[in-house]
Backbone as a printed PyTorch tensor [residue, N CA C, xyz], in Angstrom:
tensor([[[-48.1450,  67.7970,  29.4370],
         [-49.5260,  67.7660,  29.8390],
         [-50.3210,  68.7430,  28.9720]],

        [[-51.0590,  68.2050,  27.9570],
         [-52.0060,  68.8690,  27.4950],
         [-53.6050,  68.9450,  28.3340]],

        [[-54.2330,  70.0350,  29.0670],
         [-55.1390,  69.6390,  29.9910],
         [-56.1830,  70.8730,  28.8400]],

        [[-57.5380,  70.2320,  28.9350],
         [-58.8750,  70.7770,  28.5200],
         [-59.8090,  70.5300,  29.5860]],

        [[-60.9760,  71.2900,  29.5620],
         [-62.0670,  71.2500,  29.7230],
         [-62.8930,  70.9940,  29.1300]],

        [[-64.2910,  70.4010,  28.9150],
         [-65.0720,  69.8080,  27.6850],
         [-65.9640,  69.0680,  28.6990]],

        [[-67.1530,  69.8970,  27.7900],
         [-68.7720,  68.6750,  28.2840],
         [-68.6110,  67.3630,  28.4330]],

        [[-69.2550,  66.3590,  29.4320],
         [-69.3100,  65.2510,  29.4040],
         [-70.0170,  64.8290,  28.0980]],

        [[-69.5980,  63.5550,  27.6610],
         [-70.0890,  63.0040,  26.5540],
         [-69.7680,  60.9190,  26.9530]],

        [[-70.2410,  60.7150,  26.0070],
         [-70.7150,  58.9810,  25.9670],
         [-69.2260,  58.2030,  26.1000]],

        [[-68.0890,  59.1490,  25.1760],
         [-67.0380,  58.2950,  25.2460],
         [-65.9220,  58.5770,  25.9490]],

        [[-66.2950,  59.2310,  27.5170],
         [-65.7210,  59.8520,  28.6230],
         [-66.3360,  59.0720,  29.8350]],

        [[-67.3390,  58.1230,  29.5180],
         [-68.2450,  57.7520,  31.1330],
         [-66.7630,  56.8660,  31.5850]],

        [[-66.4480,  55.7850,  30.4540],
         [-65.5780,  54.7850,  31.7080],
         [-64.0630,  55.1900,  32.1160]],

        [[-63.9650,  56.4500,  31.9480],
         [-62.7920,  57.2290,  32.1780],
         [-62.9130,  57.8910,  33.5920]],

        [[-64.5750,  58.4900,  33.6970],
         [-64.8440,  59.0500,  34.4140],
         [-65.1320,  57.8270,  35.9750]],

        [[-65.5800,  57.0700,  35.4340],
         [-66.0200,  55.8360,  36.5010],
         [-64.5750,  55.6160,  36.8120]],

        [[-63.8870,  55.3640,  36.3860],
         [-62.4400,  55.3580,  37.1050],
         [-61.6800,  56.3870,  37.6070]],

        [[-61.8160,  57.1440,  37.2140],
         [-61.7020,  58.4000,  37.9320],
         [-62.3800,  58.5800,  39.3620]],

        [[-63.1290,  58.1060,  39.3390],
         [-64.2950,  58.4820,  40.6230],
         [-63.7730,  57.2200,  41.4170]],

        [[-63.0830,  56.0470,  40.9370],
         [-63.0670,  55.0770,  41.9510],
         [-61.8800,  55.5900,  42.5380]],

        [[-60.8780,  56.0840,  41.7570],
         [-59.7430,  56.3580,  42.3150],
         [-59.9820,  57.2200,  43.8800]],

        [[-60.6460,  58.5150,  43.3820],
         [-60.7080,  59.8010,  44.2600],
         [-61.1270,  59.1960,  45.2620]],

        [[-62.6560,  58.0050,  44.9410],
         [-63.1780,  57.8540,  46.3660],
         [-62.1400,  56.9880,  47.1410]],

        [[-61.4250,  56.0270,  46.5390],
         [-60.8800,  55.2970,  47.7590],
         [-59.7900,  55.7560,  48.4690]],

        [[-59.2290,  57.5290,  48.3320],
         [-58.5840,  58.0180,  48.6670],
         [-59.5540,  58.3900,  50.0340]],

        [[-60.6000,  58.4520,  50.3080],
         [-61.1870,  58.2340,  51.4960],
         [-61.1060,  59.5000,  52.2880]],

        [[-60.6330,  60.5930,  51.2560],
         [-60.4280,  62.5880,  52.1820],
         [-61.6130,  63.0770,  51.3630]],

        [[-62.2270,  62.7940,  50.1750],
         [-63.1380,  64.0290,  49.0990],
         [-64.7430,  63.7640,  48.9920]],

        [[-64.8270,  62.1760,  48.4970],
         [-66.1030,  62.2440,  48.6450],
         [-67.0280,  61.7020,  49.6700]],

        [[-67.9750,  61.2940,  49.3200],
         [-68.9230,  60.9450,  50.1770],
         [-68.7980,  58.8830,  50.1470]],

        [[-68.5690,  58.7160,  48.7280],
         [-68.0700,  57.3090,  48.5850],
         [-66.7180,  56.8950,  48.5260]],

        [[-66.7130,  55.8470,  48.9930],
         [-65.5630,  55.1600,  49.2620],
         [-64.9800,  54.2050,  48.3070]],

        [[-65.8870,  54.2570,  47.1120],
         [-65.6330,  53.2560,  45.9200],
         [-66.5010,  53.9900,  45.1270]],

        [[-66.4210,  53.8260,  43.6080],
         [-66.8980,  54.0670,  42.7070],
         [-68.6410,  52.9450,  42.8150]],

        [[-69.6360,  53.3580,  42.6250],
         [-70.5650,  52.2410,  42.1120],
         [-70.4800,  51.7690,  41.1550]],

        [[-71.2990,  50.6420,  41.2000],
         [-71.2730,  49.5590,  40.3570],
         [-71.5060,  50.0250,  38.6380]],

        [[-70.7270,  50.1340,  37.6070],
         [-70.5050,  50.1520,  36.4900],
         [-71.6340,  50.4810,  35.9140]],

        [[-72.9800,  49.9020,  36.0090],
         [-74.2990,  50.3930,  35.8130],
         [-75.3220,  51.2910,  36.0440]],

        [[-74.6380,  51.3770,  37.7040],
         [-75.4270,  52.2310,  38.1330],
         [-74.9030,  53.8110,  37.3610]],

        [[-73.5220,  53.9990,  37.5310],
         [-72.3200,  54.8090,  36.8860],
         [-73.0690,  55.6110,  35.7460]],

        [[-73.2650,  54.3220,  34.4460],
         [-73.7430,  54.5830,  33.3750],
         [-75.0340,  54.9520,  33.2940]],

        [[-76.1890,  55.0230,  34.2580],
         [-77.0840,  55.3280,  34.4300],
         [-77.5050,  56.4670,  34.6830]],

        [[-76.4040,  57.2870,  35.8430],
         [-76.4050,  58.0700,  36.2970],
         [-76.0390,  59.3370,  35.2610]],

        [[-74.7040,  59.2850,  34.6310],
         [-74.2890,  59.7430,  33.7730],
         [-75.2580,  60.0800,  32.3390]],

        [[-75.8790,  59.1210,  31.9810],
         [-76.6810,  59.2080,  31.0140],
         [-77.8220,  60.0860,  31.2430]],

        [[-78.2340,  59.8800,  32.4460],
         [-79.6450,  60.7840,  33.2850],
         [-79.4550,  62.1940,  32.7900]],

        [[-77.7200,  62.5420,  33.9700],
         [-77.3630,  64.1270,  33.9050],
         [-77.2720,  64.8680,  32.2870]],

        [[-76.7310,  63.8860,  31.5440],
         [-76.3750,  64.3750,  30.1450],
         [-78.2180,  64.9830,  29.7790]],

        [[-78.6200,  63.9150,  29.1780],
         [-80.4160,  63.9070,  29.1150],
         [-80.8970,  64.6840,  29.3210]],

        [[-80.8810,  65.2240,  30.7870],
         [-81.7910,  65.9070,  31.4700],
         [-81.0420,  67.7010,  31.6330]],

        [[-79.8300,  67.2680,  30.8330],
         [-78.6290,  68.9540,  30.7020],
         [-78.3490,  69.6090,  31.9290]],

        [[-78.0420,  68.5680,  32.5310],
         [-77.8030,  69.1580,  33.6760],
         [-76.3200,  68.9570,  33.0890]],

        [[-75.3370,  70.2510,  33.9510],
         [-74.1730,  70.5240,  34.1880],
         [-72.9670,  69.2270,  34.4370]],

        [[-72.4010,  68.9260,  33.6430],
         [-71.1790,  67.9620,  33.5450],
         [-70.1890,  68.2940,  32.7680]],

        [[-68.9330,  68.2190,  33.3080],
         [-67.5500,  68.7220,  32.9830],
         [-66.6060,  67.6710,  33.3310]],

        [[-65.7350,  67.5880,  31.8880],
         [-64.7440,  66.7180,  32.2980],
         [-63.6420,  67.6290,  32.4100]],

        [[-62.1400,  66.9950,  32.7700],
         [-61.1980,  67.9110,  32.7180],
         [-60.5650,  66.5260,  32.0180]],

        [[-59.8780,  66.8460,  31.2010],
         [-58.9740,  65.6650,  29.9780],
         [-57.3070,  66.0540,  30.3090]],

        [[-56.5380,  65.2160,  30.1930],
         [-55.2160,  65.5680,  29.7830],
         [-55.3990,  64.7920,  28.7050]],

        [[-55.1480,  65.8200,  27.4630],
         [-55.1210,  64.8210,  26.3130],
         [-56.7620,  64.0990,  25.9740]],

        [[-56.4910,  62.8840,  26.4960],
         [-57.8730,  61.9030,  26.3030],
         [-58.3350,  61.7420,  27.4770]],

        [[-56.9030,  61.2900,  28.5570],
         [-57.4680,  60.7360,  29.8220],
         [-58.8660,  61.6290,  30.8500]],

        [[-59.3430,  60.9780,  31.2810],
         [-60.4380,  61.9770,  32.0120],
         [-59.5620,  61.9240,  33.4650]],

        [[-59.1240,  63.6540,  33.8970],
         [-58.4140,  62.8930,  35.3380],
         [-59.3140,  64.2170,  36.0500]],

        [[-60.6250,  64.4330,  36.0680],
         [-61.3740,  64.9290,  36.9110],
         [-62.5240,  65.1330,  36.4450]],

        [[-63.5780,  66.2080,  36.9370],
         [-64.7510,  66.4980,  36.5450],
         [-65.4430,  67.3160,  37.5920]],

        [[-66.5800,  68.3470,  37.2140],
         [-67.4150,  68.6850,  37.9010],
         [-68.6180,  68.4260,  37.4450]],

        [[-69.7300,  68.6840,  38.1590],
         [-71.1280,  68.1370,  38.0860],
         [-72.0700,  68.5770,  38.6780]],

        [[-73.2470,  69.0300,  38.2090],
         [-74.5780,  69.1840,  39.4610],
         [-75.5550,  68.8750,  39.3150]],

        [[-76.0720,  67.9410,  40.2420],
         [-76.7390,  67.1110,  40.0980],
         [-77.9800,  67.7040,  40.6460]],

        [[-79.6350,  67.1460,  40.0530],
         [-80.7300,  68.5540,  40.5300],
         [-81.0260,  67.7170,  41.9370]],

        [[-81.7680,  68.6440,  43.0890],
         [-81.9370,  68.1200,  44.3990],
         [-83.2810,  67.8190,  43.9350]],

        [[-83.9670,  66.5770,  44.9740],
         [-85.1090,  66.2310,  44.8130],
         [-86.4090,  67.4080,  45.2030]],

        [[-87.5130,  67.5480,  44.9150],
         [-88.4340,  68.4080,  45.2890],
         [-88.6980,  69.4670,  44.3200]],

        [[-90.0790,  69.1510,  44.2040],
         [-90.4210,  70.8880,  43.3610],
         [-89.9870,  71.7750,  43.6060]],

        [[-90.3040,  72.0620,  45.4490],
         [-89.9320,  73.5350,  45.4980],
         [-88.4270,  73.4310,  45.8910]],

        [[-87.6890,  72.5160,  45.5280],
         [-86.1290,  72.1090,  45.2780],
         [-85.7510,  72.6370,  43.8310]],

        [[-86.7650,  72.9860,  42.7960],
         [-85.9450,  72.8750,  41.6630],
         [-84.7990,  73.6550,  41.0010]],

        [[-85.0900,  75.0540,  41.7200],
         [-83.7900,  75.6370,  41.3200],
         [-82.5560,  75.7270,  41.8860]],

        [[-82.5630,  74.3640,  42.3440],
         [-81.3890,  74.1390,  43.5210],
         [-80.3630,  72.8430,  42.2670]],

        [[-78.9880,  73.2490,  42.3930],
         [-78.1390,  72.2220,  42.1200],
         [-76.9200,  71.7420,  42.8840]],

        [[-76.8460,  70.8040,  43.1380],
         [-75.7400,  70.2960,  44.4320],
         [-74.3680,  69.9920,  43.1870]],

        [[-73.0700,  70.7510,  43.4580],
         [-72.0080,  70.6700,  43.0080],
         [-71.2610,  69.3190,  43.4290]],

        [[-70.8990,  68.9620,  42.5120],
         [-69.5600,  68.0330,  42.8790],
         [-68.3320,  68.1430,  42.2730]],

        [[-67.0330,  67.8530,  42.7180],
         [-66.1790,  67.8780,  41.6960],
         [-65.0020,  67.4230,  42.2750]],

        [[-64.1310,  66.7770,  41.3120],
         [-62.6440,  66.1180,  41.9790],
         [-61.7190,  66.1130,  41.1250]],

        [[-60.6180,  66.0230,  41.4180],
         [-59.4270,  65.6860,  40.4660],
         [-58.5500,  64.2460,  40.7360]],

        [[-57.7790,  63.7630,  39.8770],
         [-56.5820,  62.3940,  40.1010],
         [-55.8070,  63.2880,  40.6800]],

        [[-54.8680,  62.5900,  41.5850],
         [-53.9270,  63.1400,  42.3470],
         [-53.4320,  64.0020,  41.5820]],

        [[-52.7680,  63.2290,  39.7820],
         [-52.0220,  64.1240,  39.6330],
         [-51.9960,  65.1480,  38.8770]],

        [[-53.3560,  65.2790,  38.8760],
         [-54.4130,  66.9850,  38.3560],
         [-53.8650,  68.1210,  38.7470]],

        [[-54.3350,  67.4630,  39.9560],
         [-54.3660,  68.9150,  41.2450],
         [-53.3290,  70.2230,  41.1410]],

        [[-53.4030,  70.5710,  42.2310],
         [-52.5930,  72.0070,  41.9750],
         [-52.3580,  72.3450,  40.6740]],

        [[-52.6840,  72.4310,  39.7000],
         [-52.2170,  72.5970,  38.1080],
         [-53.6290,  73.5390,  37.6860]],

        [[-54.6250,  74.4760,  38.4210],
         [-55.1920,  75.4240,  37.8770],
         [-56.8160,  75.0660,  37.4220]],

        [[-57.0120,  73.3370,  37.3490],
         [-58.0370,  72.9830,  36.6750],
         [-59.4980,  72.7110,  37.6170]],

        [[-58.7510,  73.4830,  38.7760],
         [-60.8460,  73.3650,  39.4680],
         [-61.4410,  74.6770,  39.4150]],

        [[-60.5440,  75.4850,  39.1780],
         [-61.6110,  76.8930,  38.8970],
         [-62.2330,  76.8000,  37.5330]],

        [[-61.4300,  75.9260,  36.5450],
         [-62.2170,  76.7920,  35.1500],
         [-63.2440,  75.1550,  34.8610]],

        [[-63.1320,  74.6480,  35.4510],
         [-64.0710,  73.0770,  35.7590],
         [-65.5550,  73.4470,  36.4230]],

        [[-65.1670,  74.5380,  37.8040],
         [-66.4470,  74.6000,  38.3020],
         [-66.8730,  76.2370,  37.8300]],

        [[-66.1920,  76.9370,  37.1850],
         [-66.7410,  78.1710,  36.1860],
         [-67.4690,  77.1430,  35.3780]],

        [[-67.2410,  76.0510,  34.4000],
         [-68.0630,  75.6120,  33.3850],
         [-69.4660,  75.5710,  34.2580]],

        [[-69.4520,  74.6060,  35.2430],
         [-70.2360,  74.1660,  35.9200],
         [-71.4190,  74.7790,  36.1770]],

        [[-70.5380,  75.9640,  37.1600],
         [-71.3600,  77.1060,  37.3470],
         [-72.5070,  77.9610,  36.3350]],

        [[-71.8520,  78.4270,  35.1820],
         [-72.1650,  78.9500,  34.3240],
         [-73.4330,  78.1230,  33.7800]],

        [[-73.0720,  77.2000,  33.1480],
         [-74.0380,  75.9030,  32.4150],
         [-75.5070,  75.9660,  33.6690]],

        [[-75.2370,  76.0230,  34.9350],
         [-76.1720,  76.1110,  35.9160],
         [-77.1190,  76.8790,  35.6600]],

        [[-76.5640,  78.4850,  36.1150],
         [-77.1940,  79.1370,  35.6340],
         [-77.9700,  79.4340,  34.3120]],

        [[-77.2240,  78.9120,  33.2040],
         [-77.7990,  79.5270,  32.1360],
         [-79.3520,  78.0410,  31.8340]],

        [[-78.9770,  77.0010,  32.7680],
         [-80.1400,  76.2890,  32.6960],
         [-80.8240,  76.8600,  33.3990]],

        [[-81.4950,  77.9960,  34.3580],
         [-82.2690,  78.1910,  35.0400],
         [-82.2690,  78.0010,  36.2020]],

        [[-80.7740,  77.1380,  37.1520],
         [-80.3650,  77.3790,  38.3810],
         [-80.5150,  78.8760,  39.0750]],

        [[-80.7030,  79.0170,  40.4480],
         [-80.3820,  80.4300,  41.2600],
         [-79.7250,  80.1820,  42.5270]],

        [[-79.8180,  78.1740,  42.6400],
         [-78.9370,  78.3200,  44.0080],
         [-78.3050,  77.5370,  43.6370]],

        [[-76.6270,  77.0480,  44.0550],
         [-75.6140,  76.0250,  44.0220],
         [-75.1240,  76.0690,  45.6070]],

        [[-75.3010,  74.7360,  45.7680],
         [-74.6320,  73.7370,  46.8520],
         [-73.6440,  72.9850,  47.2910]],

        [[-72.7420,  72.4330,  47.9790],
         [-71.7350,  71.7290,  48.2150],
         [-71.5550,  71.8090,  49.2250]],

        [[-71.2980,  70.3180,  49.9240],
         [-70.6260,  70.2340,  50.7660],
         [-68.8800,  69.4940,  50.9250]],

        [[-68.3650,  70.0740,  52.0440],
         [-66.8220,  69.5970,  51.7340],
         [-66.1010,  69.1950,  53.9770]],

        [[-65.8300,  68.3870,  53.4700],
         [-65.2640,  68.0580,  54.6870],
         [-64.7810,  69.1170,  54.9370]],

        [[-64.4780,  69.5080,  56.4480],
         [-63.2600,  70.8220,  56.9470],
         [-62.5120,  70.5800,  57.2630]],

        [[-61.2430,  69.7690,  56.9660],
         [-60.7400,  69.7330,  56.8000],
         [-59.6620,  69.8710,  55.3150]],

        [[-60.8160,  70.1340,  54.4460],
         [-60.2200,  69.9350,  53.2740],
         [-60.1270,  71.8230,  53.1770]],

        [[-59.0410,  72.2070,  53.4920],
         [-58.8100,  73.4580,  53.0270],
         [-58.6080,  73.6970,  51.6540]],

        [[-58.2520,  73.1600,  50.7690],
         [-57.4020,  73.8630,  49.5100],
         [-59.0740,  73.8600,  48.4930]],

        [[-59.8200,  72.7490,  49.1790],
         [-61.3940,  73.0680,  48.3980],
         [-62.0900,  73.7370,  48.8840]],

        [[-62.0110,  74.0140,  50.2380],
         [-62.8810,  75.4290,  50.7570],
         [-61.9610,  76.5470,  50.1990]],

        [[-60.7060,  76.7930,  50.2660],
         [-59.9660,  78.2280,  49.5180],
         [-60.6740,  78.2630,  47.9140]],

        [[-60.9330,  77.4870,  47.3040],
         [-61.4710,  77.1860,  45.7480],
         [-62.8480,  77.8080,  45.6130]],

        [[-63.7760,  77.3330,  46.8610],
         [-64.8410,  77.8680,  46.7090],
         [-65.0730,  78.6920,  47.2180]],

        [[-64.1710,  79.3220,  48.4090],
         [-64.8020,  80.8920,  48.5910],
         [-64.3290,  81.5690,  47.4300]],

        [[-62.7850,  81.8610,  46.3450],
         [-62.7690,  82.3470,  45.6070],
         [-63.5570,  82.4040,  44.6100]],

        [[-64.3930,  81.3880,  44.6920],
         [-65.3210,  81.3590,  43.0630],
         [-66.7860,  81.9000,  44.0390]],

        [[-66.7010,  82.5940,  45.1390],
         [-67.8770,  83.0220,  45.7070],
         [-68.9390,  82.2780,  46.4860]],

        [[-68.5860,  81.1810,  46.7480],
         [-69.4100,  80.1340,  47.8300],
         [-69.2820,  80.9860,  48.5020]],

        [[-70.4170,  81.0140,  49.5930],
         [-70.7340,  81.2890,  51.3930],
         [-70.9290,  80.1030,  52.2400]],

        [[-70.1220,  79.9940,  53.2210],
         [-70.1560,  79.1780,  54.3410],
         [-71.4460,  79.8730,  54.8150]],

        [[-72.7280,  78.2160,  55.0940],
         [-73.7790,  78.3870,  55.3050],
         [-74.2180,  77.5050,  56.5830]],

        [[-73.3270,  76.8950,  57.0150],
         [-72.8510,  76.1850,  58.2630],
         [-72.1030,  74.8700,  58.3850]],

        [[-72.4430,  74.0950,  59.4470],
         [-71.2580,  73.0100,  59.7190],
         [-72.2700,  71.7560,  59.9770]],

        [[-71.9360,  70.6230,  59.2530],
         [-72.6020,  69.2090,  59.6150],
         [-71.5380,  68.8270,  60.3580]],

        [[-71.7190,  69.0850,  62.2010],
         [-70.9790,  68.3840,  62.8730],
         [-70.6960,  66.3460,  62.7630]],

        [[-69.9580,  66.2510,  62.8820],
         [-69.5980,  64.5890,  62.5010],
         [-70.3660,  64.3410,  61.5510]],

        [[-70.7520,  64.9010,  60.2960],
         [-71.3380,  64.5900,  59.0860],
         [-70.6340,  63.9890,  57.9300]],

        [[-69.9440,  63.1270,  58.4490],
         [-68.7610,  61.9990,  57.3920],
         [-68.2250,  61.2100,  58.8380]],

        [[-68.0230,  60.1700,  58.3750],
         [-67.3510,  59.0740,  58.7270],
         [-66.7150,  58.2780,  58.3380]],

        [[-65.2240,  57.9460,  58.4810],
         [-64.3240,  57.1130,  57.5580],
         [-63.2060,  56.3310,  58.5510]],

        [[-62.7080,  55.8700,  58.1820],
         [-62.3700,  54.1430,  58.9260],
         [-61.9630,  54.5460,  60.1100]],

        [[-63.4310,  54.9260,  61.1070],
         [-63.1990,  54.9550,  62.4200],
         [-63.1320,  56.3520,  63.1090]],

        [[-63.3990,  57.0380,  61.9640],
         [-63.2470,  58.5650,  62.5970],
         [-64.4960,  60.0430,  61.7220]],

        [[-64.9090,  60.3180,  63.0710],
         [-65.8430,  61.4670,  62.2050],
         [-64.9160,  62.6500,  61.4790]],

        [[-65.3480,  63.4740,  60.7970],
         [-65.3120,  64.7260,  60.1060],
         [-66.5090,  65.7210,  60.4800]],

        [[-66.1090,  66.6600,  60.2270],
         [-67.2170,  67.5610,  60.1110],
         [-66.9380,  68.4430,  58.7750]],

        [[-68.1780,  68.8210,  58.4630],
         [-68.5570,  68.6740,  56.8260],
         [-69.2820,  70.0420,  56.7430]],

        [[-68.6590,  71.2420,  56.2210],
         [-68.7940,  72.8190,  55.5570],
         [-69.9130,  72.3710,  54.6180]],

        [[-70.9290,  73.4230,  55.0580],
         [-72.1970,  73.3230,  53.5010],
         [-71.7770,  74.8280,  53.2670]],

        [[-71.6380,  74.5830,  51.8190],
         [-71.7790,  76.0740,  51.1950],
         [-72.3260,  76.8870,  50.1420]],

        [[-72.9380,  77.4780,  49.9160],
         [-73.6650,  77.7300,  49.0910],
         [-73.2440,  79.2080,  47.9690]],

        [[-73.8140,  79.2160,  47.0630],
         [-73.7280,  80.5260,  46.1660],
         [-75.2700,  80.5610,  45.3160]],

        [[-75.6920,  81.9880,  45.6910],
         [-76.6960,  82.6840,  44.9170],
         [-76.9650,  83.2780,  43.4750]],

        [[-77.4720,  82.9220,  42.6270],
         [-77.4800,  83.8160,  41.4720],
         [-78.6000,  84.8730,  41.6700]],

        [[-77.5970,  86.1190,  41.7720],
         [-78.4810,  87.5760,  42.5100],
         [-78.9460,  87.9740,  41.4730]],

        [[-78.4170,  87.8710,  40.2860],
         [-79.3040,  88.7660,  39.3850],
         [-80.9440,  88.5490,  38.9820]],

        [[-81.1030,  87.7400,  39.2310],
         [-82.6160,  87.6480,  38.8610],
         [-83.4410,  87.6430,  40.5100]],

        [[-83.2200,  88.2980,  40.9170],
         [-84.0250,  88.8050,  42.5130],
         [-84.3320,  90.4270,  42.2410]]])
């Protein structure tokens, strides 16, 4: 396993779109349950690049088997807000690559002019809440039954991190 980190780029989207279909239909991480439609994908992707917002792949080799991302929240007085995302292929995981995925993330945030980062994570998902309190998230409360999946609620950790230095 050769594993990198590296900016999203043009000849990583349909790596990444499969990537994302995988994670979602594992039906524990995100918010979707399938990847969208191929267009929308490429749309989206193209936006974040464009607009420099924060995108990270994680590669073994070529393959794309994760990524982080932050995407800007709607609203003016939203703008220095970025909502995190990030996932790995099963067989990523445990192997070291979501801290230095959402350090890129992070970093790239800030140095665009971010001061707040966001995420939310089911609670049940411990090993991504242990990830983000180490990288300094604060539990900022609980979306009781805020996920739903074949037949059963979750409740869903929002968490947040501040960039203090410029206060």
């Amino acid at each position: 396993m050769n594993y990198s980190i590296t900016p999203t780029a043009e000849c990583h989207f349909l790596g990444l779109h499969q990537a994302l279909d995988v994670v979602a239909r594992e039906l524990q991480f995100l918010a979707l349950t399938a990847a969208p439609p191929w267009e929308d994908s490429l749309a989206y992707y193209r936006n974040i690049i464009a607009i420099d917002f924060p995108h990270f792949v994680a590669l073994d080799d070529e393959k794309v088997v994760g990524w982080c991302d932050v995407a800007p929240v709607f609203g003016q007085s939203r703008a220095h807000v970025g909502v995190i995302g990030i996932a790995l292929l099963p067989e990523a995981r445990h192997k070291g690559l979501g801290t230095p995925l959402m350090q890129a993330a992070i970093t790239k945030g800030w140095a665009r002019g971010l001061t707040r980062l966001e995420l939310t994570v089911r609670a049940d998902n411990l090993n991504a809440i242990k990830l983000y309190e180490k990288l300094g998230f604060e539990h900022e409360g609980v979306r009781r039954r805020g996920s739903f999946v074949q037949g059963q609620y979750y409740d869903v950790c929002c968490m947040g991190l501040l960039r203090l230095d410029d206060l």
